[in-house]
N, C-alpha and C positions, 0 to 999 in steps of 0.2 A: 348633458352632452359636452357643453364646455371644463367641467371636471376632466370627465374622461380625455378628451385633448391633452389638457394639458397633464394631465400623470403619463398619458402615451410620449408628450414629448419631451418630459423628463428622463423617461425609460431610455427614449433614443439617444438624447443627449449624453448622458451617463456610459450609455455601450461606445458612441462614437468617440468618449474619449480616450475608454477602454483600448479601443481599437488603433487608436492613433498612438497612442503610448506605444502599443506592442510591436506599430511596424515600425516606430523609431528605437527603437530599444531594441537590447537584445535579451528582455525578462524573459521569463518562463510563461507556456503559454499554458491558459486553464481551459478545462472544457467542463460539463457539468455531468454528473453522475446521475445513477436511476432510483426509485424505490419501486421494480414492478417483483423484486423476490425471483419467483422460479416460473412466474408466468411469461406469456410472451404475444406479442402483438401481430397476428399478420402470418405470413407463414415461415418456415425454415428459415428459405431464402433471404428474404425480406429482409427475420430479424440478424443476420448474419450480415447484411450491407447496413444496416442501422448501426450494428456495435462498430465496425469499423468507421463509419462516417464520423461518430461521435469520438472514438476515440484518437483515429489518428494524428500524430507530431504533439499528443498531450503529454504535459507532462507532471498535472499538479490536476487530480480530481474533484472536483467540486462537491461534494456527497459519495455518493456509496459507488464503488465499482463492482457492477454485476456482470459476470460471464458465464451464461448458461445458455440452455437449448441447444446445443452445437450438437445434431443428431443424425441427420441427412447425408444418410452413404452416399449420393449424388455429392455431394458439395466437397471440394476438395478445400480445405479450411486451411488460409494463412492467416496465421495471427501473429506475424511482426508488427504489425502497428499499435501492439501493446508496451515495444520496446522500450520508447520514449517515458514512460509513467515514472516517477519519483516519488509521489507524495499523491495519500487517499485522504480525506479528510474526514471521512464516516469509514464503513465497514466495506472488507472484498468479501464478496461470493461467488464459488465458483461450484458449480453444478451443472446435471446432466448433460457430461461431456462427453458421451460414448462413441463418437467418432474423432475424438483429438486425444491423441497419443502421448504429446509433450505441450507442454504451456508454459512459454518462456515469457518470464518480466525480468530482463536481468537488472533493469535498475529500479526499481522499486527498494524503498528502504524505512519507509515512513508507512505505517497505515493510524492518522491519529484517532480514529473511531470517534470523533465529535456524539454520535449517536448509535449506539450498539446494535447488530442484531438480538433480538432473544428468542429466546427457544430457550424452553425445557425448565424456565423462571432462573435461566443464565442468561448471562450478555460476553456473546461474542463479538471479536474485531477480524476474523478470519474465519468463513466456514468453506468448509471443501466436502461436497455428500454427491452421490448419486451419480459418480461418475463412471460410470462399467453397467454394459448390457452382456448379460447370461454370463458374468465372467470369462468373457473371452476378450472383449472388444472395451479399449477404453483409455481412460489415463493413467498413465505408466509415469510419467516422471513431472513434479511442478517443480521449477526452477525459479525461488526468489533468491541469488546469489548475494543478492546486495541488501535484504529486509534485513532490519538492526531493531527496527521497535514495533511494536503494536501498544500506542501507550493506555488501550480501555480495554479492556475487557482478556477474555481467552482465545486461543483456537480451536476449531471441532473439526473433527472429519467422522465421518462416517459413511458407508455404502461406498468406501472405495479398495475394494479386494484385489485393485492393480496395481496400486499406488505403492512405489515406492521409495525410500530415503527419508521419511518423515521422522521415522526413530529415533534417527542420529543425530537432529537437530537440539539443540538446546533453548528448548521454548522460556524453560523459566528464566532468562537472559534475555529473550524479547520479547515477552510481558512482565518484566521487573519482578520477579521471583513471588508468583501471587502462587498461592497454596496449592491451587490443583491449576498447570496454566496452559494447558490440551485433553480436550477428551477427546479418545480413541474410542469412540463406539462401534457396534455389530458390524461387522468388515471394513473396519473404518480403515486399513489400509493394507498392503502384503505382507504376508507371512518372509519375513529378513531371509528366509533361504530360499527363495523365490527371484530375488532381487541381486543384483552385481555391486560388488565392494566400491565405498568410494576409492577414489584415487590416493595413493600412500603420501601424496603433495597434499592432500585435505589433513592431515596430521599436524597442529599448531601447537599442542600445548606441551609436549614430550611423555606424554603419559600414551600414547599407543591410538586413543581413541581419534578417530574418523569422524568429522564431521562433513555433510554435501549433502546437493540437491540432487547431483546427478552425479555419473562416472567419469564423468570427463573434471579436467581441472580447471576450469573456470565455473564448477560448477561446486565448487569447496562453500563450505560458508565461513561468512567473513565477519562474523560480529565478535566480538568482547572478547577477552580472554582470562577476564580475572574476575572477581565477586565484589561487590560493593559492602560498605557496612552497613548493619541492617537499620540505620538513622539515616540513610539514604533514600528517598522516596521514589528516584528514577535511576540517573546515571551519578556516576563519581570520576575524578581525574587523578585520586590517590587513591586506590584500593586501601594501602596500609596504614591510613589515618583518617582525622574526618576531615574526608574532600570532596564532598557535595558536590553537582553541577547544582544550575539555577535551574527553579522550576520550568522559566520558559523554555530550556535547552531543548534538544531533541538530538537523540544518538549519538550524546557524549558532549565534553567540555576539556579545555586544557586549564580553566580556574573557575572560582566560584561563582563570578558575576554574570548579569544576563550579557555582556557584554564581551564573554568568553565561550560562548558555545560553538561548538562544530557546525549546527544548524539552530535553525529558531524551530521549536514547536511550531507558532503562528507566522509573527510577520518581525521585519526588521527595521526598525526606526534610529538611525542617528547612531549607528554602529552597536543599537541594542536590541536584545529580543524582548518583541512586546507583545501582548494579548490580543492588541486590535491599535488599530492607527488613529493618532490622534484627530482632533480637530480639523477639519482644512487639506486632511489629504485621501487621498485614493488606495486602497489598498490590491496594487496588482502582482501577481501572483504571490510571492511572498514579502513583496518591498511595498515601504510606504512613501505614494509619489505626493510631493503637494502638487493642488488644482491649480496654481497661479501659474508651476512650470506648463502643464499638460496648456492651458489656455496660450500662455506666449509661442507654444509651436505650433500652435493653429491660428 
């Protein structure tokens, strides 16, 4: 019994200082992620005030972001409280969505897949299935305007015969040009004449092609515009030579060091990107706080 005390008021302790940081600060705030897959707890309802409670003013996920069961012709579904999300730290899934029409994350930009989905003795970091009933009714547009990596694994879609703009995207660019790096399976999304052109503003690279999530122009996709050399293992800052990012980078670098990235993969320590946070400090959302500060503001 006195074990358990005291691990409970290690646990609290630890969260209260969590907490205290966050209201003094102005970091990014985490919420945690699920592993329940495609199942679901409870009924429609329920699980529909459950994903929102959890995720809303999130903006760095803690495990996997799962969005399904969204079925319930009664239930008139907002899902702006997805808005906030930047950063997954496992895998998104999104499935049996046949009463949501559009599913907007416009800032999402990171999904790092710490742990992959698998299926099919692949590992995915994006799976999108199941979302249209009798082809009539379902998801028609998913909007990540701002996703620039998936650094594990592929994307899947499949059993989505409404979906669409998925085509035009350039997966091998944000899964770092892995051999096969999207499978489109059995209606895995709509047939291109089905679907409205993106907008002639989605046109970046002068060569004609269209890249978007949706029709509208902030719905262009905003990632890379040139190839890496293939001694490149993620991102580059010189296409035309060998200019590496560091591996800790995430979605580009202006030079080689970890000390030069656009974002950190992980966490940020002392103007560098690092794997995890040293000794003596806290690692809250993606900075690493020392405990001596977090104590003297308490």
């Amino acid at each position: 019994m006195a074990c358990w005390n005291r691990n409970n008021l290690l646990l609290l302790t630890v969260l209260f200082f969590r907490l205290a940081i966050l209201s003094s600060t102005r970091l990014e705030r985490e919420c945690l992620g699920t592993t329940n897959g495609f199942t679901i707890s409870g009924n429609f309802s329920t699980h529909y005030k459950n994903l929102r409670s959890r995720y809303e003013n999130c903006n760095i996920v803690l495990g996997n972001l799962e969005i399904t069961n969204l079925m319930d012709r009664s239930i008139s579904y907002d899902l702006s409280f997805l808005q906030d999300i930047r950063l997954v730290t496992g895998y998104v899934l999104i499935g049996l969505l046949s009463d949501v029409r559009i599913l907007h994350l416009p800032n999402l930009e990171i999904i790092r897949v710490d742990l992959p989905f698998k299926l099919f003795d692949q590992e995915y970091g994006l799976v999108v299935a199941l979302t249209s009933r009798n082809f009539v009714r379902g998801l028609k547009e998913l909007h990540l305007p701002a996703l620039k990596e998936i650094s594990r694994g592929k994307a899947l879609f499949v059993e989505n015969p409404l979906l669409c703009y998925v085509n035009t995207i350039p997966w091998n660019d944000i899964t770092f040009g892995q051999q096969t790096s999207v499978d489109i399976l059995k209606h895995g999304v709509a047939p291109q004449d089905h679907c409205s052109n993106c907008s002639m503003l989605c046109e970046r690279d002068g060569r004609g092609v269209r890249r978007c999530w949706g029709p509208e122009v902030d719905q262009c996709h905003t990632g890379i515009l040139f190839r890496c050399q293939e001694e490149c293992l993620t991102w580059c800052f010189n296409p035309r030579a060998f200019g590496c990012c560091h591996l800790q980078c995430a979605v580009g670098c202006y030079g080689p060091s970890d000390s030069e990235c656009l974002t950190c993969k992980y966490f940020r320590y002392g103007g560098r990107c690092v794997p995890k946070c040293p000794e003596g400090y806290y690692d809250i959302g993606q900075e690493c706080i020392i405990k001596e500060k977090i104590l003297a503001t308490n």
